[in-house]
Biopython code that builds the backbone (N, CA, C, O; Angstrom):
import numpy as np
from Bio.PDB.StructureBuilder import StructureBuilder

atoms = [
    (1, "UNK", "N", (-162.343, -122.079, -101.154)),
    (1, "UNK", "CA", (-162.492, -121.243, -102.328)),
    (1, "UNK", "C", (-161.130, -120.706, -102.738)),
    (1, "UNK", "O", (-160.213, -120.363, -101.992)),
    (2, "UNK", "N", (-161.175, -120.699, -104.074)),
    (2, "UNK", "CA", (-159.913, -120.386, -104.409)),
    (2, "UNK", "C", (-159.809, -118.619, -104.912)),
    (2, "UNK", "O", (-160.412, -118.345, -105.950)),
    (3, "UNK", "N", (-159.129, -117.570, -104.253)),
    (3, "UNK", "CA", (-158.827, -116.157, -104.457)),
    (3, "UNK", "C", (-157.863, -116.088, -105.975)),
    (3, "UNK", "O", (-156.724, -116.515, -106.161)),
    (4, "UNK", "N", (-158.768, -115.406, -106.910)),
    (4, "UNK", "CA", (-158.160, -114.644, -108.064)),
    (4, "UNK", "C", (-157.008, -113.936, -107.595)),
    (4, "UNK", "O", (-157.006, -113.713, -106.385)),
    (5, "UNK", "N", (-155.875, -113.467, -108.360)),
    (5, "UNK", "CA", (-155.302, -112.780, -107.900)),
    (5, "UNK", "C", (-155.266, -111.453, -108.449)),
    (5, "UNK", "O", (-155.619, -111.237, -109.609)),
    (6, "UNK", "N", (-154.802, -110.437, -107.576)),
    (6, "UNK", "CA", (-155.483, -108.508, -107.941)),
    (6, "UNK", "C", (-154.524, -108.415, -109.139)),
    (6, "UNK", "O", (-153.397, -108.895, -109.251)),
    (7, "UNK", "N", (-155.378, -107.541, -110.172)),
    (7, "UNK", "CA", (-154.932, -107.569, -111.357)),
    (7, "UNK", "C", (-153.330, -106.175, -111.114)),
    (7, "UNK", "O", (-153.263, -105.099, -110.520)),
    (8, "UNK", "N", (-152.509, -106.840, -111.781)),
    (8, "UNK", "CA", (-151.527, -106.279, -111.774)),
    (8, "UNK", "C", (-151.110, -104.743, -112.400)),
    (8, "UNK", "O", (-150.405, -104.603, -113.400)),
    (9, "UNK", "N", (-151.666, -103.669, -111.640)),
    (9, "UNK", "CA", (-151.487, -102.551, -111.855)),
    (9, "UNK", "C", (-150.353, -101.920, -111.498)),
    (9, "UNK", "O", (-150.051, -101.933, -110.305)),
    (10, "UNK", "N", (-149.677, -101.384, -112.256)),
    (10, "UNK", "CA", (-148.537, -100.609, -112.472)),
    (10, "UNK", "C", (-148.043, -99.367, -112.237)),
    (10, "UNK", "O", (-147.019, -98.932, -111.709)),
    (11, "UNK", "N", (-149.109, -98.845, -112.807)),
    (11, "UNK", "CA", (-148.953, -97.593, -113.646)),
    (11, "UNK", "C", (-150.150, -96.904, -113.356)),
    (11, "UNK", "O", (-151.133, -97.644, -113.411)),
    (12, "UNK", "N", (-150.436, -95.506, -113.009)),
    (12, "UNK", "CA", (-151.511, -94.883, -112.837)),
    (12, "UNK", "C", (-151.290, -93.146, -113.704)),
    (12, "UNK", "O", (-150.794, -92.169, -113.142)),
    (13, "UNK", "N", (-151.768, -93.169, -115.038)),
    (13, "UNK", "CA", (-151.182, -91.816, -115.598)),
    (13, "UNK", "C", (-152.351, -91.071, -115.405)),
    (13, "UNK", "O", (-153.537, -91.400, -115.444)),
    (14, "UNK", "N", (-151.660, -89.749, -115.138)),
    (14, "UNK", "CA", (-153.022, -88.387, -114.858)),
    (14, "UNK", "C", (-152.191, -87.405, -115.637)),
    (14, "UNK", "O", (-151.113, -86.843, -115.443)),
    (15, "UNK", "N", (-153.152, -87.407, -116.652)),
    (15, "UNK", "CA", (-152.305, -85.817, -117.502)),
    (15, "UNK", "C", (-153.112, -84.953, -117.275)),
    (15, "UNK", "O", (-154.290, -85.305, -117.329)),
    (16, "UNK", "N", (-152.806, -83.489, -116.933)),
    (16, "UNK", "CA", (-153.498, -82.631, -116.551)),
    (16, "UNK", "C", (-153.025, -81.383, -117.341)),
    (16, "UNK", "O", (-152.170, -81.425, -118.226)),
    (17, "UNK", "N", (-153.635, -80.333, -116.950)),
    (17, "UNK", "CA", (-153.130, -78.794, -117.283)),
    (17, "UNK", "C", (-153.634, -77.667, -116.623)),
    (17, "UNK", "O", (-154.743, -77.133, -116.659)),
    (18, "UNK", "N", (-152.567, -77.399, -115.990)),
    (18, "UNK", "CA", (-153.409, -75.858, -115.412)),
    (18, "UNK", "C", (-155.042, -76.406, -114.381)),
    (18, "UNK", "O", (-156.067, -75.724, -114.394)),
    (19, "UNK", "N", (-154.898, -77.760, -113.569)),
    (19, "UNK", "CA", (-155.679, -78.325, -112.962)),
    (19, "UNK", "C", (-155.449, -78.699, -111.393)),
    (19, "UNK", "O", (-155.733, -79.784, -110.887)),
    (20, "UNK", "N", (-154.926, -77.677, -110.785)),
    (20, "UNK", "CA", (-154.315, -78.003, -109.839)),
    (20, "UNK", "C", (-155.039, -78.429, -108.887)),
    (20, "UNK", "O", (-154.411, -79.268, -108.241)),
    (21, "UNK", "N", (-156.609, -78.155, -108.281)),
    (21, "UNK", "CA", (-157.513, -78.516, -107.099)),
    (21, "UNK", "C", (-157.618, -80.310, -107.593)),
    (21, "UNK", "O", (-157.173, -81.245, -106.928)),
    (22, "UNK", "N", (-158.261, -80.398, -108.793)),
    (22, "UNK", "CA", (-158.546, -81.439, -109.161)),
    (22, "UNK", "C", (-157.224, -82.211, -109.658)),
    (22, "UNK", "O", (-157.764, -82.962, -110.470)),
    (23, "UNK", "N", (-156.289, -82.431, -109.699)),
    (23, "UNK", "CA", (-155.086, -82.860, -109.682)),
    (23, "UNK", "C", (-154.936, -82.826, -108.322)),
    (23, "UNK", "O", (-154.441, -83.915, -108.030)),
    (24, "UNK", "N", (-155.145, -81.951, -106.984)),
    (24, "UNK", "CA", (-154.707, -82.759, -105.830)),
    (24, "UNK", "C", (-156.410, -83.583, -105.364)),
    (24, "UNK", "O", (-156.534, -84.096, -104.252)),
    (25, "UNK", "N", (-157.000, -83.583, -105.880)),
    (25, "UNK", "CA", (-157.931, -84.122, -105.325)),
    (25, "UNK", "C", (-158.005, -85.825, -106.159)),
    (25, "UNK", "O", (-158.546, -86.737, -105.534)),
    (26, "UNK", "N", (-157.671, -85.978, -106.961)),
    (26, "UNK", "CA", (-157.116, -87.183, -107.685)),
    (26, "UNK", "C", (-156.204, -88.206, -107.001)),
    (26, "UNK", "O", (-156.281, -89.430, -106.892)),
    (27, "UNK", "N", (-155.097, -87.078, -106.472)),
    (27, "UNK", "CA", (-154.037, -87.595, -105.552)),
    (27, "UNK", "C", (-154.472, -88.180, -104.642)),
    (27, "UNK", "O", (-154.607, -89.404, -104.639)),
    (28, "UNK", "N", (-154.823, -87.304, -103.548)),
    (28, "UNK", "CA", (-155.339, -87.448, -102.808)),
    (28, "UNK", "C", (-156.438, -88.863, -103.008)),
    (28, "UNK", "O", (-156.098, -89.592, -102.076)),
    (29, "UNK", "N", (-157.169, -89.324, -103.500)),
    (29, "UNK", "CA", (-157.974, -90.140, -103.114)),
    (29, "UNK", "C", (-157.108, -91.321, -103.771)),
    (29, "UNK", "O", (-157.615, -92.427, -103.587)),
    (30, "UNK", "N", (-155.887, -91.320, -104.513)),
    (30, "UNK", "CA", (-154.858, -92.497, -104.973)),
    (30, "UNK", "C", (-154.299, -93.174, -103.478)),
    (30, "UNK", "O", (-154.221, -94.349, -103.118)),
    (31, "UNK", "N", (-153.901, -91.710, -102.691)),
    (31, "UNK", "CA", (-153.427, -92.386, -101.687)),
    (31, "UNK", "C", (-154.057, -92.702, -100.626)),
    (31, "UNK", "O", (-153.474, -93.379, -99.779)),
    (32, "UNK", "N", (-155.400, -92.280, -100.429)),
    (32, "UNK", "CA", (-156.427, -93.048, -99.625)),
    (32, "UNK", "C", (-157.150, -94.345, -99.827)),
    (32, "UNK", "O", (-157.972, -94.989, -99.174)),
    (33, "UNK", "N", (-156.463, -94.506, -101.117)),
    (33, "UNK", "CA", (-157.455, -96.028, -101.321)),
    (33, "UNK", "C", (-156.824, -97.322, -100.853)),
    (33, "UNK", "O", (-155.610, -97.459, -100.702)),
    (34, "UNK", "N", (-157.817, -98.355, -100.613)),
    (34, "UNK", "CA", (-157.124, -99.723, -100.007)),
    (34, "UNK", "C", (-156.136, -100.437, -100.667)),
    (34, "UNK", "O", (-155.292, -101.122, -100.089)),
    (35, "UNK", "N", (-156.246, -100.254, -102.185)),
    (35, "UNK", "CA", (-155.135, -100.717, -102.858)),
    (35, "UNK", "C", (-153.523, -100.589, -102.314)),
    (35, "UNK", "O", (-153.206, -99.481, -101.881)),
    (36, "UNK", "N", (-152.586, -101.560, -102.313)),
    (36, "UNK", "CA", (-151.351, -101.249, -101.631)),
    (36, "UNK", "C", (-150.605, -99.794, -102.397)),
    (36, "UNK", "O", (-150.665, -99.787, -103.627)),
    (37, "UNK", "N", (-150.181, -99.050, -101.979)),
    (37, "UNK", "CA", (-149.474, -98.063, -102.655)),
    (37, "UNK", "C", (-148.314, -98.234, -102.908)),
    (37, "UNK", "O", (-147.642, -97.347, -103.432)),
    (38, "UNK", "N", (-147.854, -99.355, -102.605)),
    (38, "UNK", "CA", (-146.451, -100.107, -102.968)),
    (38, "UNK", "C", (-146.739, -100.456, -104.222)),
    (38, "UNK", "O", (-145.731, -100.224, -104.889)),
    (39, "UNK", "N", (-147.753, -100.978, -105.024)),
    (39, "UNK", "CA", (-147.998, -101.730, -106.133)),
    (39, "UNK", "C", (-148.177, -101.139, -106.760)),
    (39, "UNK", "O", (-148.347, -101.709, -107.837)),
    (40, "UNK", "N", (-148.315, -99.731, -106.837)),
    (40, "UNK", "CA", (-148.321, -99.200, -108.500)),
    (40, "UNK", "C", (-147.593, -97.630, -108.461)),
    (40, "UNK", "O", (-147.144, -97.110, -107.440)),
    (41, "UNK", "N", (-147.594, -97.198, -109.425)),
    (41, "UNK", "CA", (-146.472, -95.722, -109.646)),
    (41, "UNK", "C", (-147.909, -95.094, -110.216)),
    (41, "UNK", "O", (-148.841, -95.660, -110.786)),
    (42, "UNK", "N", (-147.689, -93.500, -109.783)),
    (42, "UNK", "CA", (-148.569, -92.663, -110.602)),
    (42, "UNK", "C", (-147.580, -92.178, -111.317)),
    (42, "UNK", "O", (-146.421, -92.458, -111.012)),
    (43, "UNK", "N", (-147.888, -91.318, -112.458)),
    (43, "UNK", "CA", (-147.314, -90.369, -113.182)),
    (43, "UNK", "C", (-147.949, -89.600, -113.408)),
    (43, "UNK", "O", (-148.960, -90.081, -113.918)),
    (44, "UNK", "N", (-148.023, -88.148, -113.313)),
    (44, "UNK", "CA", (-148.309, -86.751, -113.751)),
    (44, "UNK", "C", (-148.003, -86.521, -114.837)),
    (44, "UNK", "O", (-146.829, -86.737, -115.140)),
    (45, "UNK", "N", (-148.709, -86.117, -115.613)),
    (45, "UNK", "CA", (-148.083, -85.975, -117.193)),
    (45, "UNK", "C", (-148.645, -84.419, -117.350)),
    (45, "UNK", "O", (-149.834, -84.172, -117.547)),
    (46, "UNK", "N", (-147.669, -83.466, -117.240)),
    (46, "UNK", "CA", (-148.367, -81.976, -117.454)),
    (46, "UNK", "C", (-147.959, -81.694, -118.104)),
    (46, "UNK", "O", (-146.738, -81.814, -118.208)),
    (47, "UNK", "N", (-149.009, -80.898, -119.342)),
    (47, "UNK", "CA", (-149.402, -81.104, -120.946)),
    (47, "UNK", "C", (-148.919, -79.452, -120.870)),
    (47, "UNK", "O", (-149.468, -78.637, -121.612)),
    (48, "UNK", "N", (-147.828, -79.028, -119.890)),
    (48, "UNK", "CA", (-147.426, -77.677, -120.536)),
    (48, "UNK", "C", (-148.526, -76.272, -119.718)),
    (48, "UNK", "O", (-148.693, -75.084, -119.995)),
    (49, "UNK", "N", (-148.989, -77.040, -118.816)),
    (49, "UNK", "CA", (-149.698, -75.981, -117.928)),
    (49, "UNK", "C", (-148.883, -74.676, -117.237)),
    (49, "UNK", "O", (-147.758, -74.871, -116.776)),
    (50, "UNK", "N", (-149.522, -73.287, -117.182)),
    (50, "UNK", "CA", (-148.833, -72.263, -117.186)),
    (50, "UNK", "C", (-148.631, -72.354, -115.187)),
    (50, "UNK", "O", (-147.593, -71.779, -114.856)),
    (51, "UNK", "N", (-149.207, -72.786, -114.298)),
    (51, "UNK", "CA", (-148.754, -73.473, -112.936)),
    (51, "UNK", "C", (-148.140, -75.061, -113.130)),
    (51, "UNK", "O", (-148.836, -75.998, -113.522)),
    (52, "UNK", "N", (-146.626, -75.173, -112.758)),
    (52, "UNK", "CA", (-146.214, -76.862, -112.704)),
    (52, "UNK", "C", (-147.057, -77.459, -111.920)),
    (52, "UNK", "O", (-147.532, -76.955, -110.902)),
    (53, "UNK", "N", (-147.326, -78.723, -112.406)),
    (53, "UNK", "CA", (-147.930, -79.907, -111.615)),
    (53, "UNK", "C", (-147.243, -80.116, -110.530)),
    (53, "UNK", "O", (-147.778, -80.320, -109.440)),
    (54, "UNK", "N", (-145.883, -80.082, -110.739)),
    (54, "UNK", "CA", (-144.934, -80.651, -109.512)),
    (54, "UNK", "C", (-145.140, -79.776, -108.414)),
    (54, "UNK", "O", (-144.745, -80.156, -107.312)),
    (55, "UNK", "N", (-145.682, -78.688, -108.522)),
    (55, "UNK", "CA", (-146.195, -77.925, -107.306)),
    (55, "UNK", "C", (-147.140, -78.740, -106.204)),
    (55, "UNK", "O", (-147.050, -78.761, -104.976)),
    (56, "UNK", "N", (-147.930, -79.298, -106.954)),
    (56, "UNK", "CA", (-148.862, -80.059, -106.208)),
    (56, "UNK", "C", (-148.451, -81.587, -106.142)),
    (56, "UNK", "O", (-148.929, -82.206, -105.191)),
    (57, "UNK", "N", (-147.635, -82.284, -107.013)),
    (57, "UNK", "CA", (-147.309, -83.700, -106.884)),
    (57, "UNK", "C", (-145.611, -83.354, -105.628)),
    (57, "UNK", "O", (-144.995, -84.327, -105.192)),
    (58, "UNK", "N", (-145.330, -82.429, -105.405)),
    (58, "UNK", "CA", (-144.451, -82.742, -104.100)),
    (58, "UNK", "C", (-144.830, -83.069, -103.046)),
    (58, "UNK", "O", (-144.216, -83.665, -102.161)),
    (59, "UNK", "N", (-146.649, -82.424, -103.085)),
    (59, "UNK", "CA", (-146.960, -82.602, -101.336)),
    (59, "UNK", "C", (-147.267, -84.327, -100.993)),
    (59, "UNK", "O", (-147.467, -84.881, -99.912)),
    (60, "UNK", "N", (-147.210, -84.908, -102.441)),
    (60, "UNK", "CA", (-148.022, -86.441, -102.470)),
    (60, "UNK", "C", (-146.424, -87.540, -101.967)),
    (60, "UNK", "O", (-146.637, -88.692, -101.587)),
    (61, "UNK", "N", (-145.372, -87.158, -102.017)),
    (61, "UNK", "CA", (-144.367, -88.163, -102.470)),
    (61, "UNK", "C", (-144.301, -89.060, -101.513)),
    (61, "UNK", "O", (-144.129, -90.252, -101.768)),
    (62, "UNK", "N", (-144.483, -88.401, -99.792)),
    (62, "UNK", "CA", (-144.618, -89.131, -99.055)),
    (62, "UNK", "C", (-145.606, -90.718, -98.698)),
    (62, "UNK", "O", (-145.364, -91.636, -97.915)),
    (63, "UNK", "N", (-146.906, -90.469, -99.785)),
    (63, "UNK", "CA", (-148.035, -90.945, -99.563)),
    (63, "UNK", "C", (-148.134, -91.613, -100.796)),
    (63, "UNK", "O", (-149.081, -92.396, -100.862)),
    (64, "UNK", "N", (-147.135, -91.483, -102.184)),
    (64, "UNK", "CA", (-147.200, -92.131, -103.363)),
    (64, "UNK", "C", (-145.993, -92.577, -103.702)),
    (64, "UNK", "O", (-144.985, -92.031, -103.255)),
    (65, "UNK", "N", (-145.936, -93.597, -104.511)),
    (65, "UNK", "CA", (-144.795, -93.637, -105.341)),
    (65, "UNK", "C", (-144.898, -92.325, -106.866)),
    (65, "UNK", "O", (-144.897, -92.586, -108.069)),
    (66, "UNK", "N", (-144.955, -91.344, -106.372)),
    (66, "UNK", "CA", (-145.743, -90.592, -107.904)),
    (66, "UNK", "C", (-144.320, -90.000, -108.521)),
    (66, "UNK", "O", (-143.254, -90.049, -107.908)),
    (67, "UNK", "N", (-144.530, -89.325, -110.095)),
    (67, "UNK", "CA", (-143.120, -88.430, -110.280)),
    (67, "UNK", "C", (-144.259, -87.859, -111.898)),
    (67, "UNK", "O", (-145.069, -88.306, -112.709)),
    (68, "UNK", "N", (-143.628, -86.774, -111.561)),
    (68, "UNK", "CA", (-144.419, -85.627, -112.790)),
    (68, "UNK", "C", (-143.419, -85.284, -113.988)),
    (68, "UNK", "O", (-142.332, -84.718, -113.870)),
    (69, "UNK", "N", (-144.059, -85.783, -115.262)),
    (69, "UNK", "CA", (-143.260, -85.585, -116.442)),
    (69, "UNK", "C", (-144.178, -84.150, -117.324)),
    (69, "UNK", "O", (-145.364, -84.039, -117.635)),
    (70, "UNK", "N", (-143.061, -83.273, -117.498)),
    (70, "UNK", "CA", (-143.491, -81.841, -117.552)),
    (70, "UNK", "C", (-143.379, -81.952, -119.894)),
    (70, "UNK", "O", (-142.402, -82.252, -120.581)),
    (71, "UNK", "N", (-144.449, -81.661, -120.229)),
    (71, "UNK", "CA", (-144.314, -82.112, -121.981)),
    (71, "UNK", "C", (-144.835, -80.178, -122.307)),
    (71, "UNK", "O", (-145.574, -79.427, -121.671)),
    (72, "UNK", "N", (-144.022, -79.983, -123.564)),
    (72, "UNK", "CA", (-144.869, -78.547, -124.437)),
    (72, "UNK", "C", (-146.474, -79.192, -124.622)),
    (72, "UNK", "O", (-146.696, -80.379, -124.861)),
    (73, "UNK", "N", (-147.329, -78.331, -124.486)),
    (73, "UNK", "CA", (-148.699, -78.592, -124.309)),
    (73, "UNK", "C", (-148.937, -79.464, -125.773)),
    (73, "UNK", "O", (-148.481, -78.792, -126.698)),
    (74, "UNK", "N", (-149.359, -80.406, -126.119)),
    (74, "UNK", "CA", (-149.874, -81.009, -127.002)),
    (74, "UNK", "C", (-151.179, -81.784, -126.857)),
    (74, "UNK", "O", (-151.398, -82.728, -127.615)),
    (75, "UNK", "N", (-152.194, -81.374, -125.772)),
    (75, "UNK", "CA", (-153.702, -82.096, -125.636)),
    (75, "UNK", "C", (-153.730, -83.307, -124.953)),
    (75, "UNK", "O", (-152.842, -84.127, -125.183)),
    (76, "UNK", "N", (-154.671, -83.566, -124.095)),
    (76, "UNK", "CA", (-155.106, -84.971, -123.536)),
    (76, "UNK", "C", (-154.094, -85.477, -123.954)),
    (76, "UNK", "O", (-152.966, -85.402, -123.468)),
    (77, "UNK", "N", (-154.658, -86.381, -125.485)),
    (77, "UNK", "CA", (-154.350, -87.546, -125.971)),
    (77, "UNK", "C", (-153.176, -87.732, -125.974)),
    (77, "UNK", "O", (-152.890, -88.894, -125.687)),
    (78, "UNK", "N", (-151.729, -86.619, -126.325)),
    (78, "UNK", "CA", (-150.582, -86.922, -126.215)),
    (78, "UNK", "C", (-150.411, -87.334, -124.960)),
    (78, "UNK", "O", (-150.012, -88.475, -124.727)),
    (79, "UNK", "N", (-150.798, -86.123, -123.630)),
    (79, "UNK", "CA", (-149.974, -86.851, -122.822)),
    (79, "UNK", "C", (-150.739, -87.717, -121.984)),
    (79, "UNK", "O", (-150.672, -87.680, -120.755)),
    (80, "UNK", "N", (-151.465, -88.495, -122.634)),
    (80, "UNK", "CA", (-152.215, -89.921, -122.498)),
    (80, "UNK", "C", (-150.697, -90.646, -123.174)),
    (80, "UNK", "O", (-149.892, -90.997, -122.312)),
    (81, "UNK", "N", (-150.470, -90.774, -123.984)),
    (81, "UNK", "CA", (-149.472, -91.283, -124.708)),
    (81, "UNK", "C", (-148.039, -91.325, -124.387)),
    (81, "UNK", "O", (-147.224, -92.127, -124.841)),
    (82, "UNK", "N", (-147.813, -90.336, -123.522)),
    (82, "UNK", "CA", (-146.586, -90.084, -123.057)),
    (82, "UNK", "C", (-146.134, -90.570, -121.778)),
    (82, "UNK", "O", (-145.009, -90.848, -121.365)),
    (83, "UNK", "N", (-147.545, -90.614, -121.125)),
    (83, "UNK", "CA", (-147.470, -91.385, -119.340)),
    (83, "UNK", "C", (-147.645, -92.945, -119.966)),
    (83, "UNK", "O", (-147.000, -93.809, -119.372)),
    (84, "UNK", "N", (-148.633, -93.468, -121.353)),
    (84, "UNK", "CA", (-148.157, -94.839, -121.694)),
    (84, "UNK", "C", (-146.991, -95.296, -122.092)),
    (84, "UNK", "O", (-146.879, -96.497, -122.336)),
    (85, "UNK", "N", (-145.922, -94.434, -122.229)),
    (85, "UNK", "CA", (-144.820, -94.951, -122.837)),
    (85, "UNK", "C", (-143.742, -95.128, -121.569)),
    (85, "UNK", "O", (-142.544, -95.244, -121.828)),
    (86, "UNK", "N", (-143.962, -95.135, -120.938)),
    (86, "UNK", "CA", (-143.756, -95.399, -119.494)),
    (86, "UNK", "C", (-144.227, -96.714, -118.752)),
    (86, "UNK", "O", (-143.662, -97.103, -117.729)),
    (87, "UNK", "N", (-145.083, -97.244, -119.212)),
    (87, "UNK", "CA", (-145.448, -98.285, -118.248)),
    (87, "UNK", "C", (-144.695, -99.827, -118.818)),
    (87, "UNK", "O", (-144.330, -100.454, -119.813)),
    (88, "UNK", "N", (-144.806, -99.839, -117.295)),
    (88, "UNK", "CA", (-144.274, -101.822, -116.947)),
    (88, "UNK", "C", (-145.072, -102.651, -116.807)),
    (88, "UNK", "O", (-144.937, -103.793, -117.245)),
    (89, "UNK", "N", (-145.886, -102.312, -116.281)),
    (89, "UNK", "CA", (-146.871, -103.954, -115.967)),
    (89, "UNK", "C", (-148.074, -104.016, -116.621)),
    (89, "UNK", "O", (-148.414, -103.351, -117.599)),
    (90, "UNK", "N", (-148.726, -104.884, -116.008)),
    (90, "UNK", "CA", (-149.795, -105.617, -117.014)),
    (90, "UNK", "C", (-150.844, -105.082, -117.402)),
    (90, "UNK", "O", (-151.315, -105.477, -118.468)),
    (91, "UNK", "N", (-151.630, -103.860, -116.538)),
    (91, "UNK", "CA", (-152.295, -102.983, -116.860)),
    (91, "UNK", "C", (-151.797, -101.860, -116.974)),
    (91, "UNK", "O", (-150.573, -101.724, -116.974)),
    (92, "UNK", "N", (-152.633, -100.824, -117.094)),
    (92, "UNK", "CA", (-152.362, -99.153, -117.066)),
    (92, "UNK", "C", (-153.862, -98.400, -116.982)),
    (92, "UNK", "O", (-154.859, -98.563, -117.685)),
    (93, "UNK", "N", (-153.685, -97.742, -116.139)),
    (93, "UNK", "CA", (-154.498, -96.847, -115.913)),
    (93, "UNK", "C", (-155.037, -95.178, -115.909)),
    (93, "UNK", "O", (-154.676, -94.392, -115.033)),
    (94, "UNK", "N", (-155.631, -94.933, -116.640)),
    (94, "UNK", "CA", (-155.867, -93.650, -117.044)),
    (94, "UNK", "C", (-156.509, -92.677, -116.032)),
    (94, "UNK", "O", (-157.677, -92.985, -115.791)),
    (95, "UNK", "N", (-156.185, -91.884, -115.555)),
    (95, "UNK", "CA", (-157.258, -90.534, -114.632)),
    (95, "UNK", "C", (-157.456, -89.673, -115.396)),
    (95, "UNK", "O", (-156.585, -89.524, -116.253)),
    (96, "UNK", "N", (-158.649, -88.750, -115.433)),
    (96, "UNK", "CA", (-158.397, -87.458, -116.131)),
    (96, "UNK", "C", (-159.334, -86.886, -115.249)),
    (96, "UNK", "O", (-159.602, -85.687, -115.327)),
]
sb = StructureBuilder()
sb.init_structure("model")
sb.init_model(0)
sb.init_chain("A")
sb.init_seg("    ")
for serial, (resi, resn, name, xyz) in enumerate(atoms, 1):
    if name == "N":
        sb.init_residue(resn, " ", resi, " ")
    sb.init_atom(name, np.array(xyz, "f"), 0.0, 1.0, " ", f" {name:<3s}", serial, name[0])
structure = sb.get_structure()
């Protein structure tokens, strides 16, 4: 039998705000999953939350390739838009 090969994920964006349990609990299960954690980058995209994300994306660095891009609050959808303008490979993937 011939094996498909795993679709080429890149990129994993989580824009958040002022979401810090559920932002590490996101993490957290990125870096528990079987997927290689070599194969894709998260990005934090914090939409201007009054606690930094990077508070909670330092405890991950060991366990991710992750890095948190800090934007003036402009809603979801921007910084949906802002963690896409970032990506390399063939997919992209959204958390919220």
């Amino acid at each position: 039998s011939v094996r498909k090969p795993r679709p080429d994920f890149r990129l994993v964006v989580v824009p958040t705000f002022d979401r810090a349990e559920p932002l590490r609990s996101c993490l957290e299960s990125l870096a528990r999953q079987r997927y290689p954690a070599e194969r894709f980058e998260v990005v934090v995209v914090d939409d201007g939350g009054a606690r930094p994300a990077a508070d909670v994306v330092l405890g991950y660095r060991d366990r991710l390739r992750v890095s948190v891009h800090r934007q003036p609050n402009a809603g979801p959808a921007a910084a949906r838009n802002a963690g896409a303008r970032l990506a390399r490979g063939t997919y992209l993937a959204f958390l919220d």
